[in-house]
C-alpha positions as CSV (number, residue, x, y, z in Angstrom):
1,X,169.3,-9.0,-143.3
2,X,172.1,-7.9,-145.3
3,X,173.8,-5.9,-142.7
4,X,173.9,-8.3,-140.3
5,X,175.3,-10.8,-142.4
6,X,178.2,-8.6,-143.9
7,X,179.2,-8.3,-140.4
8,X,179.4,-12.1,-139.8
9,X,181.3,-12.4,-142.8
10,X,183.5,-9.7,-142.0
11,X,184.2,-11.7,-138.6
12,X,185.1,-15.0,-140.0
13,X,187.8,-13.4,-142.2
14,X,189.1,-11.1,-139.3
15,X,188.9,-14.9,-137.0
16,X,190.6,-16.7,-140.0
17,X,194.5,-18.2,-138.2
18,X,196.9,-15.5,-140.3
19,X,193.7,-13.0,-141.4
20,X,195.4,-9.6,-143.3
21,X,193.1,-8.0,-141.2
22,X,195.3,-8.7,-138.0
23,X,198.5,-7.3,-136.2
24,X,201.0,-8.5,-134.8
25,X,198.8,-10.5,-131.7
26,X,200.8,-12.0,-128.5
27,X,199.8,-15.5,-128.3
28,X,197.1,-15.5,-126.1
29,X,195.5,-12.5,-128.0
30,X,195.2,-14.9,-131.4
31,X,191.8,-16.0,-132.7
32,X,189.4,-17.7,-130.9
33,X,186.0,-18.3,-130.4
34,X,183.0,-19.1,-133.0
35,X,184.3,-17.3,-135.7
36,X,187.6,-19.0,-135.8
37,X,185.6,-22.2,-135.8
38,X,183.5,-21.1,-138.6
39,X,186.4,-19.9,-140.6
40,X,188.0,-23.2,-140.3
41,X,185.1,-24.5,-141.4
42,X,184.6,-23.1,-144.6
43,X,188.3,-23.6,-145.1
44,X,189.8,-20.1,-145.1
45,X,192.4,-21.1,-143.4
46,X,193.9,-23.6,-145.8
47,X,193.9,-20.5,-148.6
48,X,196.9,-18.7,-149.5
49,X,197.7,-15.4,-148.7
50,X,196.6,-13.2,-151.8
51,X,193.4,-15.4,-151.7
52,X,192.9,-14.5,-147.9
53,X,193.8,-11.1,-148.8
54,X,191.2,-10.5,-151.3
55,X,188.4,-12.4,-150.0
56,X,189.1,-9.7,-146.7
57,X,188.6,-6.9,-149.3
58,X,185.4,-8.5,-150.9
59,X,184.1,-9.0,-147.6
60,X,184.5,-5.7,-146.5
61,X,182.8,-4.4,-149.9
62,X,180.0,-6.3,-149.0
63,X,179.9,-4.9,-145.3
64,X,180.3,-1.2,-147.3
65,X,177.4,-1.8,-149.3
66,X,175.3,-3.4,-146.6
67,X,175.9,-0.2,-144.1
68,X,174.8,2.0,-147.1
69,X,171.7,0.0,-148.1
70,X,170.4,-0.1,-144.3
71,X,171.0,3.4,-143.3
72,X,169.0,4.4,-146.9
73,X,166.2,2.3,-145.0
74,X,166.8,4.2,-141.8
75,X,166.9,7.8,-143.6
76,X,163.5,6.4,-145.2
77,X,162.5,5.7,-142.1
78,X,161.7,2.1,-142.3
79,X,163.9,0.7,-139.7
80,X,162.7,1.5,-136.3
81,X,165.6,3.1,-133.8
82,X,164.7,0.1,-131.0
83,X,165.7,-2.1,-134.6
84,X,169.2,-0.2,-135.0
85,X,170.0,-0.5,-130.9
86,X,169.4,-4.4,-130.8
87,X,171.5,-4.4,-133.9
88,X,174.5,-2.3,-132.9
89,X,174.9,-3.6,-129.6
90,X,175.2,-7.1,-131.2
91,X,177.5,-5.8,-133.9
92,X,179.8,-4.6,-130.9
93,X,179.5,-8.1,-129.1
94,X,180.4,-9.4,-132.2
95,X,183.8,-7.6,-132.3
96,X,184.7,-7.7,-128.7
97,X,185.0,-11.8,-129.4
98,X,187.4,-10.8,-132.6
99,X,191.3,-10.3,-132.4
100,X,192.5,-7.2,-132.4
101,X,192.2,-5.4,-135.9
102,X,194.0,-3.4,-138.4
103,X,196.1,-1.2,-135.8
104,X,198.9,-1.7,-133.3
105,X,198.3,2.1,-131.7
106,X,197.0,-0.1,-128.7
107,X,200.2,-1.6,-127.7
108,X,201.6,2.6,-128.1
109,X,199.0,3.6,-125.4
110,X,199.9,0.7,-123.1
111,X,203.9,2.1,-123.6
112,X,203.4,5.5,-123.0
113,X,201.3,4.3,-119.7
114,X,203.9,2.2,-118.7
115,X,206.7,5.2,-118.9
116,X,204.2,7.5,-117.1
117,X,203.0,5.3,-114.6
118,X,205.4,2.4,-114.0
119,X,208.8,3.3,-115.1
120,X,207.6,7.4,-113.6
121,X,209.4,9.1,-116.7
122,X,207.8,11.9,-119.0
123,X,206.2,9.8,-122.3
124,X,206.6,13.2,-124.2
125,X,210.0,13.3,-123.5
126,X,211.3,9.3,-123.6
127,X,210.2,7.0,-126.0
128,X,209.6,3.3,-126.1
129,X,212.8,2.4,-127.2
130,X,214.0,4.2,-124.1
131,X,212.7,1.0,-122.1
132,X,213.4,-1.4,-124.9
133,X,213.0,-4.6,-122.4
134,X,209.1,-4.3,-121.8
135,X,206.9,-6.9,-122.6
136,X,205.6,-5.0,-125.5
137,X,208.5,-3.9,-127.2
138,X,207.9,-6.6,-129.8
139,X,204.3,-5.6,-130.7
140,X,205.0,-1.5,-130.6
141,X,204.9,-0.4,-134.5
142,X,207.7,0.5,-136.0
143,X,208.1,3.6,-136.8
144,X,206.3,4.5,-133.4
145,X,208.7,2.5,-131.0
146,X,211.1,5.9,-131.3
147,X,208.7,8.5,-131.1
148,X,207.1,10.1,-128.0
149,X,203.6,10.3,-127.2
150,X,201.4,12.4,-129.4
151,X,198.0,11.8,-127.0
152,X,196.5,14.4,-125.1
153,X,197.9,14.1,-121.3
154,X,194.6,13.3,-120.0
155,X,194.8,10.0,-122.1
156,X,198.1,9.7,-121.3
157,X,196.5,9.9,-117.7
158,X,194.5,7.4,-118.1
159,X,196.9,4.9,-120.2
160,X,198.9,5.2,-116.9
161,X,195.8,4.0,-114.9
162,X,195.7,1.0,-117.3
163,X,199.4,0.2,-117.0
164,X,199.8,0.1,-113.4
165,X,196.5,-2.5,-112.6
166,X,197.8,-4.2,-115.9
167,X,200.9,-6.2,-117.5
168,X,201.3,-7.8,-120.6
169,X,200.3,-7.6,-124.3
170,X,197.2,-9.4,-124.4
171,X,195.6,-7.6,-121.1
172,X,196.5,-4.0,-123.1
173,X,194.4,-5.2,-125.8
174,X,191.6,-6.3,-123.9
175,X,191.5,-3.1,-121.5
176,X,191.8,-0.2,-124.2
177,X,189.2,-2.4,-126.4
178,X,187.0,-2.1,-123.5
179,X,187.4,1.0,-123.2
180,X,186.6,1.8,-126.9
181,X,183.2,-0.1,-126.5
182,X,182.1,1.2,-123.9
183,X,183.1,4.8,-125.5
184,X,180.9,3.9,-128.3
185,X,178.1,2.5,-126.9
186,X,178.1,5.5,-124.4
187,X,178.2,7.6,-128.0
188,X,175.4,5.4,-129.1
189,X,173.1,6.1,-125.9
190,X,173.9,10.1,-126.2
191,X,172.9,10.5,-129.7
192,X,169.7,8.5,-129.2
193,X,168.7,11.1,-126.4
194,X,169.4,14.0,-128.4
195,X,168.4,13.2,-131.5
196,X,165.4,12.0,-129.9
197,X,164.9,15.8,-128.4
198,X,166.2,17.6,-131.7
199,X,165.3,16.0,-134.4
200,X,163.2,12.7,-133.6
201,X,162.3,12.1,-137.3
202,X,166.4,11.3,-138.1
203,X,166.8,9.0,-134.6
204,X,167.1,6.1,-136.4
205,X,169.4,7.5,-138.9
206,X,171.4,9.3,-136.5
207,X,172.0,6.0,-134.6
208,X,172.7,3.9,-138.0
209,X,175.4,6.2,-139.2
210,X,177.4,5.4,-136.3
211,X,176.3,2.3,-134.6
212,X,176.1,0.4,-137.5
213,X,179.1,1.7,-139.1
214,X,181.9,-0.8,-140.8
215,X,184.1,1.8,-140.2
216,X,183.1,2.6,-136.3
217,X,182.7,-1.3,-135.5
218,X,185.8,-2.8,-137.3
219,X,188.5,0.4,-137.7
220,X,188.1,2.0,-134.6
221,X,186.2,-0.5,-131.6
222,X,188.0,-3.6,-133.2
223,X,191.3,-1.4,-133.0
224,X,190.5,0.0,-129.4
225,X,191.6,3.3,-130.9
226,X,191.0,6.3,-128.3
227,X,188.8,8.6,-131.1
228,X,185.4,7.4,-130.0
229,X,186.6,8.5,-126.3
230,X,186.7,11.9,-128.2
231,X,183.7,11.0,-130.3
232,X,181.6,10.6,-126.7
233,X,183.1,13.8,-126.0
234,X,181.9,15.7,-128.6
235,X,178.4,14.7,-128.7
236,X,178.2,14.5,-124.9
237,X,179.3,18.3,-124.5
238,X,176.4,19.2,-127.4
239,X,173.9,17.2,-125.2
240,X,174.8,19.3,-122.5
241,X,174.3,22.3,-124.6
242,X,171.1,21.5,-125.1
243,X,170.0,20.7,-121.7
244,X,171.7,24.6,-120.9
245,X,174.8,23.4,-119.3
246,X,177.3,25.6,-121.0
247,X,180.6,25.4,-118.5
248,X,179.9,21.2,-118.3
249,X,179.4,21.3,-122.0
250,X,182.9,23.6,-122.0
251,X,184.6,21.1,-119.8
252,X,183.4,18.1,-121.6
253,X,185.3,19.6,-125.0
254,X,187.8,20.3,-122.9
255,X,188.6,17.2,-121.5
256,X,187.7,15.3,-125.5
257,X,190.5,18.1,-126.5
258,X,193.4,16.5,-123.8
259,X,192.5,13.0,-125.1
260,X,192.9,14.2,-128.5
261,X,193.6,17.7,-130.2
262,X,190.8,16.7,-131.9
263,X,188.4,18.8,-130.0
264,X,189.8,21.4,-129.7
265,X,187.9,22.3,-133.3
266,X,184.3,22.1,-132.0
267,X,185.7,23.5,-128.4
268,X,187.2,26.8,-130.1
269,X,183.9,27.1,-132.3
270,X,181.6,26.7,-129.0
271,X,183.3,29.5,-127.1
272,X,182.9,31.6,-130.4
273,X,179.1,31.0,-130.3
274,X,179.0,31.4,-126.4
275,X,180.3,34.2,-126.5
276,X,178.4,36.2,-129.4
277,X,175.3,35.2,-128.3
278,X,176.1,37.2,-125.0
279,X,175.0,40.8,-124.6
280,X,178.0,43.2,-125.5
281,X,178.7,43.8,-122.0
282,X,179.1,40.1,-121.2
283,X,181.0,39.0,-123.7
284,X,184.1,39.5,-122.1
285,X,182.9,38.1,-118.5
286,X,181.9,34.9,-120.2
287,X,184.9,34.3,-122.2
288,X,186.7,34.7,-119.1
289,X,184.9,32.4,-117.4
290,X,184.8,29.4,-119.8
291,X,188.9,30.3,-120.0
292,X,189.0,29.5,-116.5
293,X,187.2,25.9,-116.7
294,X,189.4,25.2,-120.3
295,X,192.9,26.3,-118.6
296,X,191.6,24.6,-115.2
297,X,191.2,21.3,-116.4
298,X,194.1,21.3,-119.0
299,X,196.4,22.6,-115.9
300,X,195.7,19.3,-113.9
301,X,196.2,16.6,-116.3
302,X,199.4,18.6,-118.9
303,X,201.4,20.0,-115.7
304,X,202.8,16.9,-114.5
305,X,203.6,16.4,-117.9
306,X,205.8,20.6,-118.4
307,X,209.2,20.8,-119.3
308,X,211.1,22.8,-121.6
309,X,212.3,20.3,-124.3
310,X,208.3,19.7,-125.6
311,X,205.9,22.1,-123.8
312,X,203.1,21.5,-126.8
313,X,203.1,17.7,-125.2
314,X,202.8,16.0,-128.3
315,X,201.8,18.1,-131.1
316,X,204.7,19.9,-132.3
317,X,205.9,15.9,-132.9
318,X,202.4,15.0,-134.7
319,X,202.5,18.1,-137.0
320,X,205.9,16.0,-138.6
321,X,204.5,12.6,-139.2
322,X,202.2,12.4,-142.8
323,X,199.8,10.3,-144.2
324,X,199.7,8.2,-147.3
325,X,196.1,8.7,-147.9
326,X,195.9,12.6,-147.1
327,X,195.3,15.2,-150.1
328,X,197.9,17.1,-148.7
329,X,200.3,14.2,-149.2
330,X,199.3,13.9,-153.0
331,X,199.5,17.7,-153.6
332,X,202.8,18.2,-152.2
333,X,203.8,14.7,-154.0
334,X,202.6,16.1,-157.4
335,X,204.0,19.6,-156.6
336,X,207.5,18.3,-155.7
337,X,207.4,15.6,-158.8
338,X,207.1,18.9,-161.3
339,X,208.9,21.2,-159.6
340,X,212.3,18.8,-158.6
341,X,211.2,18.7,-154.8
342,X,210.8,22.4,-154.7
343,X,207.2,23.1,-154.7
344,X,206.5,20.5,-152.5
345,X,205.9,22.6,-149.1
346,X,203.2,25.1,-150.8
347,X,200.9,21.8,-149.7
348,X,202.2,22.0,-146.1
349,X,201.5,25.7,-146.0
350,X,198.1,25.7,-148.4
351,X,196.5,23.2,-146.5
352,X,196.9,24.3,-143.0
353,X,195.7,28.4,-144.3
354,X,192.4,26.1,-146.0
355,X,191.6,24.9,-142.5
356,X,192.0,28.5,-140.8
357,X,189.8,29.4,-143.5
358,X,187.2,27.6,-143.3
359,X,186.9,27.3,-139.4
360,X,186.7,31.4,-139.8
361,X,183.8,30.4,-142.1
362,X,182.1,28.6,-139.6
363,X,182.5,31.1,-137.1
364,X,181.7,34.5,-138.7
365,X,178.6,32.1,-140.0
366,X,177.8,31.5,-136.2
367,X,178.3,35.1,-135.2
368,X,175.9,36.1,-137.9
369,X,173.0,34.1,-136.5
370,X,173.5,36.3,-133.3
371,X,171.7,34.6,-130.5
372,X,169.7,32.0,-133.2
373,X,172.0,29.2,-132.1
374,X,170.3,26.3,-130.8
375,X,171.7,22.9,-130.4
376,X,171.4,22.4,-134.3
377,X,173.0,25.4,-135.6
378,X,175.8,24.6,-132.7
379,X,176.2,20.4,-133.5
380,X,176.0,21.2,-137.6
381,X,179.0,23.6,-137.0
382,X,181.0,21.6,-134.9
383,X,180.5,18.5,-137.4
384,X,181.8,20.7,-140.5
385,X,184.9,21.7,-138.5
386,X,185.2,18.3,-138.4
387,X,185.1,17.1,-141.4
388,X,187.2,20.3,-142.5
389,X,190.4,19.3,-140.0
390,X,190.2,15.4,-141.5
391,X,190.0,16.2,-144.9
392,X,192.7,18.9,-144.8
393,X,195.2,17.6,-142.2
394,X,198.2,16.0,-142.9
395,X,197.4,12.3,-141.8
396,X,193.9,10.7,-142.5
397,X,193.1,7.5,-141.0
398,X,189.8,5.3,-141.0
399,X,189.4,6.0,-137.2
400,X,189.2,9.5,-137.8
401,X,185.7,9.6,-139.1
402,X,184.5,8.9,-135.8
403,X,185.1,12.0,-134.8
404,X,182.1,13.9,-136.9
405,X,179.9,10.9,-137.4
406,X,178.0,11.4,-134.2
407,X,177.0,15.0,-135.6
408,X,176.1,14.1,-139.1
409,X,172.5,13.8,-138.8
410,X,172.7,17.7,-138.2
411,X,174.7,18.2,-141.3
412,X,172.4,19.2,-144.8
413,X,173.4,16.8,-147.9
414,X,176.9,17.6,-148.8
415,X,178.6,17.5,-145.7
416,X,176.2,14.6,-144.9
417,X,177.4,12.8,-148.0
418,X,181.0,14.0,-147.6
419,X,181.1,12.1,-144.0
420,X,179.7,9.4,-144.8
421,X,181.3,8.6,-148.6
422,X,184.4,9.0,-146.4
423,X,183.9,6.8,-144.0
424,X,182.9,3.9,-146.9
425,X,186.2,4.8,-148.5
426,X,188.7,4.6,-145.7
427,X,186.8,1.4,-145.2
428,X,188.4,0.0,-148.0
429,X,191.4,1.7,-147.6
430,X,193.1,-0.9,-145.7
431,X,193.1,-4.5,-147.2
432,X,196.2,-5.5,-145.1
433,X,197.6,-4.7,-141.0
434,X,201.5,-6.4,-141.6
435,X,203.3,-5.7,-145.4
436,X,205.4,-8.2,-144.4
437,X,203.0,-11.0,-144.3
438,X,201.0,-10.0,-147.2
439,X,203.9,-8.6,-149.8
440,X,201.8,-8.4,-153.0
441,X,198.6,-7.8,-151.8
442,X,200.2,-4.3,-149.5
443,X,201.3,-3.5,-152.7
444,X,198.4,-3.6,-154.8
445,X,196.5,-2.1,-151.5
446,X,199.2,0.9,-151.8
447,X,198.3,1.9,-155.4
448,X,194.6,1.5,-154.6
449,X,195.0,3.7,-151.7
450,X,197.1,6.2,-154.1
451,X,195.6,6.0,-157.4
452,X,191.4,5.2,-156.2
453,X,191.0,6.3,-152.7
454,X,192.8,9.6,-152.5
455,X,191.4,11.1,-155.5
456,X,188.1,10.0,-154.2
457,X,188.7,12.2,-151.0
458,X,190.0,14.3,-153.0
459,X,186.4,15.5,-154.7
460,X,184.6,14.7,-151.6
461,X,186.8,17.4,-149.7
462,X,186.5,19.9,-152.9
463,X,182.8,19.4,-152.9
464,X,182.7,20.1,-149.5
465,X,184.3,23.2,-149.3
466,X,183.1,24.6,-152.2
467,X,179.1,24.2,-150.4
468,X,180.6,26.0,-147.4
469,X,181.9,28.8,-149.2
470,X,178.4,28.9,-151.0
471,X,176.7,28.8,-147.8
472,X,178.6,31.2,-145.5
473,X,178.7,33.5,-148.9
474,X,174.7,33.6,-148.9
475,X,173.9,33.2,-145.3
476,X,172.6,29.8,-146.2
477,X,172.5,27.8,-142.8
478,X,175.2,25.5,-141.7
479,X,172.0,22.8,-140.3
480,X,170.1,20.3,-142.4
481,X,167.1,22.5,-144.7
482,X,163.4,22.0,-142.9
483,X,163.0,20.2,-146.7
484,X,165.1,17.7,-146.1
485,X,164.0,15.8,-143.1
486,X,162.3,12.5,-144.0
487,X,159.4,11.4,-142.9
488,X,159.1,10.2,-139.1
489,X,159.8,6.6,-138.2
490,X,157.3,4.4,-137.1
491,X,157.1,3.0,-133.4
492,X,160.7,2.8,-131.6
């Protein structure tokens, strides 16, 4: 099978001694293991490093294609959901024997643990170069080693957790890595049982788009990055919804939104819908009580966190930093290179009044359906939002598409498309973990990023808001069309 075998080949490059698809590793965190002897093997470890470089982006390409060719078979409904289980699990065995990939952000959770838990200083306050004698100074990225945290305080929480029952560069890698599997998997189990209930017909499409994504496997569990904690999150709190446990389903947002601000998106558009389908005079009861559980839980993990110097805990810093493959970025690149750095900030102030926009979109659309919001209308919503805060913030990162992905078998064919043809792109996006090590090969990834990948978002994220302004403008729904669902699959 195709799939399976992009994946292999995807391992032995990320395996190969020196692979561009590898941080900075401690020594006991390098390659080991059957794909390092299979690299070896076929000799990948006596090429240069442009040749190492781009057999890593061929063999992603071919790991691209592959995930698109087999989730056309599960859409078809030729690959059984049992099929796409035995497949991911595997997949995810597959990268737990890797090194760690394309990211250092797990060394920056281990930090921030350490200042909260072992050093007993405020991580949104002091920063790593505060403590510039821990074992993982060396491996802390740049630019992040004088920054504090930017994580919710209940990942900050648990990072502390981690820090205290572990030392050392190597152990971080292997704890938040874990962690990131078992977040997935967990993501894996809750979208089987609900797509089983909602829409049994799209199970095994439902499980491919995330399971089997290059994207989820390589970017975000092979990186041990904390956005499939908020994935699980998301999709757990819409199972609750559907089994009619509102305030669990509240708290479960809740919690995804103080690992990540993430959640707050679906978590703002949940109490919207909670509360409109209430009877006038309970409206204000129920947004009172759903307060209560949101303000409860963020109270006990943030206020051990309170002072006066960063009370936003993190996102007052994030709302500075800017990615190089964002929209925003380009526009307000393009606007300042006509303009003699003038026009620049229209993009910091056009983008962020898109996203209010079209998350009041989303709502008046849920208002509208009155008390017509089942756990399809609800999940559909959520994964535009979604899609709506990547495309239109300020940073966009690979990992980030985890965040809808669980929710895009809900979604009708453009956001569908939108989440998915992202998820390929940013795929490709990164050829190379350390410029330093790979000169001419970051800077050939650099104008691919600026001049392919960008503009590529670009239309995906014009498409997509142009169908939700043609949809909320009709009354068209937010959910997948009854035409559109594809023929059942056969036995599971």
């Amino acid at each position: 099978m195709l799939s399976a075998a992009s994946i292999v080949v995807v391992a032995v490059v990320a395996a190969t001694p020196g692979s561009p698809f590898q941080p900075l590793l401690p020594a006991a965190g390098r390659p080991s293991g059957p794909f390092r002897w299979l690299a070896e093997l076929v000799g990948l470890d006596g090429l240069s490093p442009n040749a190492l470089a781009a057999t890593g982006v061929v063999a992603v390409a071919f790991a691209a294609i592959a995930f698109l060719l087999v989730l056309r078979e599960a859409w078809r409904g030729t690959v059984t959901p049992r099929t796409v289980v035995v497949l991911a699990v595997a997949y995810h065995a597959v990268v737990l024997v890797l090194p760690l990939l394309f990211s250092r952000d797990v060394y920056s959770y281990s930090y921030y643990g350490r200042i909260a838990g072992v050093y007993h200083a405020n991580p949104y306050v002091m920063t790593p170069a505060d403590f510039p004698k821990g074992a993982l100074a060396l491996y802390v990225g740049p630019k992040w080693f004088h920054t504090p945290a930017v994580y919710g305080p209940a990942f900050t929480q648990l990072s502390s957790i981690v820090a205290r029952a572990i030392d050392g560069a190597a152990e971080s890698i292997v704890a938040f890595r874990l962690l990131a599997t078992a977040a997935s998997l967990g993501t894996l189990g809750v979208i089987a049982w609900l797509a089983r209930r909602v829409r049994p017909e799209r199970e095994a499409f439902a499980l491919a788009a995330f399971g089997l994504n290059p994207v989820v496997l390589f970017q975000s569990v092979g990186s041990g990055h904390n956005d499939l904690l908020v994935a699980l999150a998301i999709v757990g709190a819409l199972a609750l919804v559907h089994a009619r446990r509102e305030l669990l389903a509240t708290l479960a947002l809740t919690l995804g939104a103080l690992v990540k601000a993430t959640a707050g998106v679906p978590l703002l558009l949940f109490l919207v819908a909670t509360v409109a389908r209430r009877p006038r005079g309970e409206r204000g009861r129920t947004l009172v009580t759903h307060l209560a559980v949101v303000l409860g839980a963020t109270a006990a993990f943030a206020l051990p966190f309170m002072q006066r110097q960063d009370p936003s805990l993190g996102m007052v810093e994030l709302a500075k930093h800017e990615g190089w493959l964002a929209p925003s970025r380009f526009f307000r690149r393009v606007l300042d290179g006509i303009s003699g750095d003038t026009l620049g900030v229209l993009a910091r102030v056009v983008f962020p009044a898109l996203l209010l926009g079209a998350l009041f979109m989303i709502a008046r659309s849920l208002v509208r359906r009155g008390t017509d919001l089942g756990t399809a209308v609800q999940g559909a919503a959520w994964g535009w939002g979604l899609l709506c805060l990547m495309l239109l913030g300020p940073v966009l990162l690979p990992w980030y598409v985890t965040w809808a992905l669980p929710l895009v078998w809900l979604l009708p064919r453009v956001p569908r498309t939108v989440a998915i043809g992202t998820g390929v792109a940013l795929t490709l996006s990164q050829w190379t973990s350390e410029p330093a090590n790979f000169g001419s090969a970051y800077d050939v990834n650099v104008l691919f990023g600026h001049y392919v990948i960008t503009p590529v978002v670009i239309g995906l994220l014009a498409w997509l808001l142009l169908d939700l302004w043609r949809r909320t403008r009709s009354g068209a729904p937010l959910e997948d069309e009854p035409g559109e669902v594809p023929a059942a699959a056969g036995e599971r």
